[in-house]
C-alpha positions as CSV (number, residue, x, y, z in Angstrom):
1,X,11.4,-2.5,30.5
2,X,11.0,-4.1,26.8
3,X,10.1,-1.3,24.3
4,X,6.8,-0.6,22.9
5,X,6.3,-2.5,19.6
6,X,6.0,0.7,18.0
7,X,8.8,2.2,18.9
8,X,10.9,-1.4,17.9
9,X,9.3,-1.7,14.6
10,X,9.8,2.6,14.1
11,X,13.3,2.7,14.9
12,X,14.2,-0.7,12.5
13,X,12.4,1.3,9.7
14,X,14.6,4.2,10.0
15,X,17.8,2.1,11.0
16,X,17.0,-0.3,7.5
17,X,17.3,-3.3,10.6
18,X,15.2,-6.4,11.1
19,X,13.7,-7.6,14.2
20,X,12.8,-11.5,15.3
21,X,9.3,-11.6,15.6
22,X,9.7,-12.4,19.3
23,X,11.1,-9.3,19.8
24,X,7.4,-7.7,19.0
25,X,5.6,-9.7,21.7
26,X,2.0,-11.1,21.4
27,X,-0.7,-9.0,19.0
28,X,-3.6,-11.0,19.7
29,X,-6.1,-9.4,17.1
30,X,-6.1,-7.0,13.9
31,X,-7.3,-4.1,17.2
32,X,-4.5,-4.3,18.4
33,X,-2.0,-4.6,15.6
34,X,-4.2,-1.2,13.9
35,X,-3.3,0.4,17.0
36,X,0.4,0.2,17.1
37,X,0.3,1.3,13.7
38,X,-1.4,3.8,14.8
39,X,1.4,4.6,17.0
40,X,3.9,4.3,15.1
41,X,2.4,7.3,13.1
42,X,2.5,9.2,16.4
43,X,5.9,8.3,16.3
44,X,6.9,9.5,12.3
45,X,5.4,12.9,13.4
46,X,3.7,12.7,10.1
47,X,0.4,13.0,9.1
48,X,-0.1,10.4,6.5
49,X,-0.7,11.7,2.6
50,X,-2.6,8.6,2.2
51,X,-3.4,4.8,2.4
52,X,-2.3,1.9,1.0
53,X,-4.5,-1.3,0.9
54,X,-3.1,-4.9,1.3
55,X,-4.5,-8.3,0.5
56,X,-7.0,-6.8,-2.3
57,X,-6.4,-9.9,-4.4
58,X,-8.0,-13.8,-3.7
59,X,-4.2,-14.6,-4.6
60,X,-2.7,-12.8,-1.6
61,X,-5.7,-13.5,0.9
62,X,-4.5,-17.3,0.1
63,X,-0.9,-16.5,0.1
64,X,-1.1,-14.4,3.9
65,X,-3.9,-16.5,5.3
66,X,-6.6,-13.8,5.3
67,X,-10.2,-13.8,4.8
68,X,-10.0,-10.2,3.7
69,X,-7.8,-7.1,2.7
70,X,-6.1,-4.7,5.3
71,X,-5.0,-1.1,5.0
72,X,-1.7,1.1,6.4
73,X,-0.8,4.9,6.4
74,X,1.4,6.6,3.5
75,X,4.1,8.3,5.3
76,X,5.3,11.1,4.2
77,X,9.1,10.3,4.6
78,X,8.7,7.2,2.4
79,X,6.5,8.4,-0.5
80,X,8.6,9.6,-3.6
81,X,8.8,10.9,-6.9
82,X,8.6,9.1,-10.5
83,X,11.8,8.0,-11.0
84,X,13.2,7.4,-7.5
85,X,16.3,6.2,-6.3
86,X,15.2,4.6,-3.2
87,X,17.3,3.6,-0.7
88,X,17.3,2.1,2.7
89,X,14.9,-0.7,1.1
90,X,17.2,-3.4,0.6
91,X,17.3,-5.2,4.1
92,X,13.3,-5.4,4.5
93,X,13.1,-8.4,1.5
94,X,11.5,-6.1,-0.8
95,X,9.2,-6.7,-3.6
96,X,7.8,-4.2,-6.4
97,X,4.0,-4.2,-6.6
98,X,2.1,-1.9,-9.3
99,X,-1.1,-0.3,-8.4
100,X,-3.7,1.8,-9.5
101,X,-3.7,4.7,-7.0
102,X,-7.0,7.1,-6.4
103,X,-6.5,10.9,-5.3
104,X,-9.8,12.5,-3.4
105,X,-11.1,15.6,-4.8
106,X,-13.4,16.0,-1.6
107,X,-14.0,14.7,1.9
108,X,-15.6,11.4,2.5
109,X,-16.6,11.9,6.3
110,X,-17.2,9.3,8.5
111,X,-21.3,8.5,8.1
112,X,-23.8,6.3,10.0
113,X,-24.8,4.6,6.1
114,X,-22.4,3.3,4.0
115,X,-21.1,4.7,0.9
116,X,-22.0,3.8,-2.5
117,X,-19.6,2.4,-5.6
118,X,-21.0,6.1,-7.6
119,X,-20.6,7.9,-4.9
120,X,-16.5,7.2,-3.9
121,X,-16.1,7.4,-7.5
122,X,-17.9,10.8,-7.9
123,X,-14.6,11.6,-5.4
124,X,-12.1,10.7,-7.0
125,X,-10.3,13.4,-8.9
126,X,-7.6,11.6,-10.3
127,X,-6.2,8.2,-11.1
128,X,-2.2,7.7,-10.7
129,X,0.1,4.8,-12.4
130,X,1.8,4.1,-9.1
131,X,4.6,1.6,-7.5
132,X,4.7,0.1,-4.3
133,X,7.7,-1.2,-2.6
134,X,6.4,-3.9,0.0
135,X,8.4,-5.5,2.4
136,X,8.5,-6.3,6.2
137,X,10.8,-4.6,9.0
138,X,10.2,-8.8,10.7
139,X,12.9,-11.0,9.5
140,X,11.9,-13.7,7.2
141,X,10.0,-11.3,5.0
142,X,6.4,-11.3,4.2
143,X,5.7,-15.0,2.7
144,X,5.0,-16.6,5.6
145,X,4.5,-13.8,7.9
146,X,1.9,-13.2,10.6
147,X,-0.9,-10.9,9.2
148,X,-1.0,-9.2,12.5
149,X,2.7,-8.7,12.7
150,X,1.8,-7.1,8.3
151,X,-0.9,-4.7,9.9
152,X,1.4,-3.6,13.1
153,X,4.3,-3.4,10.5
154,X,2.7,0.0,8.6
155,X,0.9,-3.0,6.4
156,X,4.2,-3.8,4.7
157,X,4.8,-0.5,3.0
158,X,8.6,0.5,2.7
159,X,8.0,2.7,-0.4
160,X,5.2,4.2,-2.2
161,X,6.3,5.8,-5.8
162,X,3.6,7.9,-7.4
163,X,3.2,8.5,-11.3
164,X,1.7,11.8,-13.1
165,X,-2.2,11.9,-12.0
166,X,-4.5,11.5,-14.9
167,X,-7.6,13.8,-14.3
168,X,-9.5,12.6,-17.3
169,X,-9.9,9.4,-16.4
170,X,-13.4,8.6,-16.2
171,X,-13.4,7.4,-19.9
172,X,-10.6,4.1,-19.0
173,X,-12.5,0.7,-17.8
174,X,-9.7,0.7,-15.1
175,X,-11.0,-3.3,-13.9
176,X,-9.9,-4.5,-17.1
177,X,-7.2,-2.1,-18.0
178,X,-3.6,-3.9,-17.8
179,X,-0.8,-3.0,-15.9
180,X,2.4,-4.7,-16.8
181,X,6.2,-4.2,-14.8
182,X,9.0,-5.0,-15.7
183,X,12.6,-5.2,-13.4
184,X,15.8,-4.3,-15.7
185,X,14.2,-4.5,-18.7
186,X,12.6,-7.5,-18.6
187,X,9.0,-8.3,-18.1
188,X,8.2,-9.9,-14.9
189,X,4.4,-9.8,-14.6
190,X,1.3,-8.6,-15.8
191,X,-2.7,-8.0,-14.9
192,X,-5.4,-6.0,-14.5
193,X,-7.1,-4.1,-12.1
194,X,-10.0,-6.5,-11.7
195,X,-7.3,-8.4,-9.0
196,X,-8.2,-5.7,-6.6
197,X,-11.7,-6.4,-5.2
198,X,-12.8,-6.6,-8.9
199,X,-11.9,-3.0,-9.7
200,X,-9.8,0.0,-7.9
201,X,-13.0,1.9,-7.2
202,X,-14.2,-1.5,-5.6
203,X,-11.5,-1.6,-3.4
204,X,-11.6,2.0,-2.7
205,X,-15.4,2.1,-1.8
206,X,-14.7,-1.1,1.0
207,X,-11.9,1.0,2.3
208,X,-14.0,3.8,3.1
209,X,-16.9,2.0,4.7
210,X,-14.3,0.4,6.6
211,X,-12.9,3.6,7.9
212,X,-16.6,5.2,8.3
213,X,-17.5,2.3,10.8
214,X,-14.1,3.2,12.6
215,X,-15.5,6.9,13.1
216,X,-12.8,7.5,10.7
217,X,-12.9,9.9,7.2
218,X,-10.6,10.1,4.2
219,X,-9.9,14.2,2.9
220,X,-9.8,15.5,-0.3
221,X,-6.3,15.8,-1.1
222,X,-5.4,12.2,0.4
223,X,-4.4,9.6,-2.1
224,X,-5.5,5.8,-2.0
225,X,-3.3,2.8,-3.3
226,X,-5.5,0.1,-4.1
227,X,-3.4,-3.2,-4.1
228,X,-1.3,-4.6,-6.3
229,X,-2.2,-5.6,-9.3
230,X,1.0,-7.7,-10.3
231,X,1.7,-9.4,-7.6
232,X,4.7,-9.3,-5.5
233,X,7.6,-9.3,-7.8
234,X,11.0,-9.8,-5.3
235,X,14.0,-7.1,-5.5
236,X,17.1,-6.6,-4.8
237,X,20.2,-3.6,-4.4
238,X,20.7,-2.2,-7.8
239,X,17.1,-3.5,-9.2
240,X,15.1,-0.7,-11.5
241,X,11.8,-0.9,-11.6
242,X,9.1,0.2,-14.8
243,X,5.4,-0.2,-14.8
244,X,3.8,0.0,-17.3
245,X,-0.2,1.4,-17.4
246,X,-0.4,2.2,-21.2
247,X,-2.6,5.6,-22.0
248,X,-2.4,6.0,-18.2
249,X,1.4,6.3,-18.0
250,X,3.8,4.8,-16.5
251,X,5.9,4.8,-13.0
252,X,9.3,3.8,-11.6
253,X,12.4,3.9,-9.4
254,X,15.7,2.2,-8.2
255,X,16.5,0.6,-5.5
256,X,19.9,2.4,-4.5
């Protein structure tokens, strides 16, 4: 009997191995890739610390052939400290990504009427400088890749690096504030949150409605990644990453 998808794409994260997409079998819709993510959570014996989102920007909508963003648990084994040496990363194609990343001061239940911009941002008890390490368990990476195959595949995530919450934030425009990253040194890319939706609370308030329709809440305590905000800036073994969010700090790690 050929293994569950989850339990392929579970064990190659663990084992730092790729898989040939035909070894996943047919997803036929975003359902049914959201449910072997689901799985695969089932699997990590985790319960997630949060969510990343995916495909916030027009750019990688384009790039992945989407018409709109997708989302994918935070697992606890693979969300780490500022300053990081990460390892394990290196045979997924990674690529750094930095993000503006929203903690949850109280619940946001699941509601028959949507959620308001004011009102997710009434949540939010802090903002975080944060790093995202993207990358795909499916060999050939993510250019190119089936978005099904992205969404099934914990949404891309490989590593999630969090920087020192800013609870005073409220006074930062954080659609136009800049985020800059830089890989050895060197300046690689720069933008703003605006790429995300048009703003991280933007992005944050689709993500919720999106879960409320689901039946589905976010808890105080959880934290939300809202897309990258730099694009996806390829690594490799050895690479140390810095971003930069000015008067919101900074975040970064290594990839061992």
């Amino acid at each position: 009997m050929r293994p569950l998808p989850s339990r392929l794409l579970w064990d190659a994260r663990l084992a730092g191995q790729t898989l040939a997409v035909a070894d996943l079998g047919p997803i036929t819709d975003q359902t049914g890739a959201y449910a072997i993510q689901d799985d695969i959570t089932a699997l990590s014996r985790s319960v997630p610390l949060g969510w990343k989102l995916g495909a916030t920007s027009t750019a990688s909508q384009s790039a992945l052939g989407l018409e709109g963003p997708f989302y994918g648990p935070l697992l606890a084994p693979f969300c780490h400290a500022n300053g990081a040496q990460i390892s394990g990363a290196g045979s997924f194609s990674p690529g750094a990504e930095g993000e503006f990343a929203l903690i949850l001061g109280v619940d946001l239940p699941a509601r028959a009427h949507t959620y308001s911009e004011q009102e997710v941002s009434d949540a939010v008890a802090a903002v975080c400088p944060a790093l995202e390490i993207a990358g795909s368990r499916l060999s050939g990476g993510i250019v190119g890749a089936d978005p099904r195959h992205l969404i099934a595949d914990g949404a891309a995530n490989v590593a999630f690096v969090r920087g020192t919450p800013v609870a005073d934030w409220r006074h930062f425009d954080l659609a136009a504030h800049c985020v800059a990253l830089s890989i050895n040194g060197d300046e690689k890319a720069t933008g703003t949150g605006a790429l995300v939706l048009g703003g991280p609370i933007t992005a944050l308030t689709w993500f919720v409605n999106v879960l409320s329709k689901k039946g589905r809440g976010l808890a105080a305590g959880e934290i939300i990644t809202t897309g990258t905000c730099t694009g996806f800036i390829p690594l490799k073994r050895g690479d140390s990453v810095h971003v930069d969010f000015g008067d919101l700090g900074s975040v970064g790690a290594t990839l061992a």
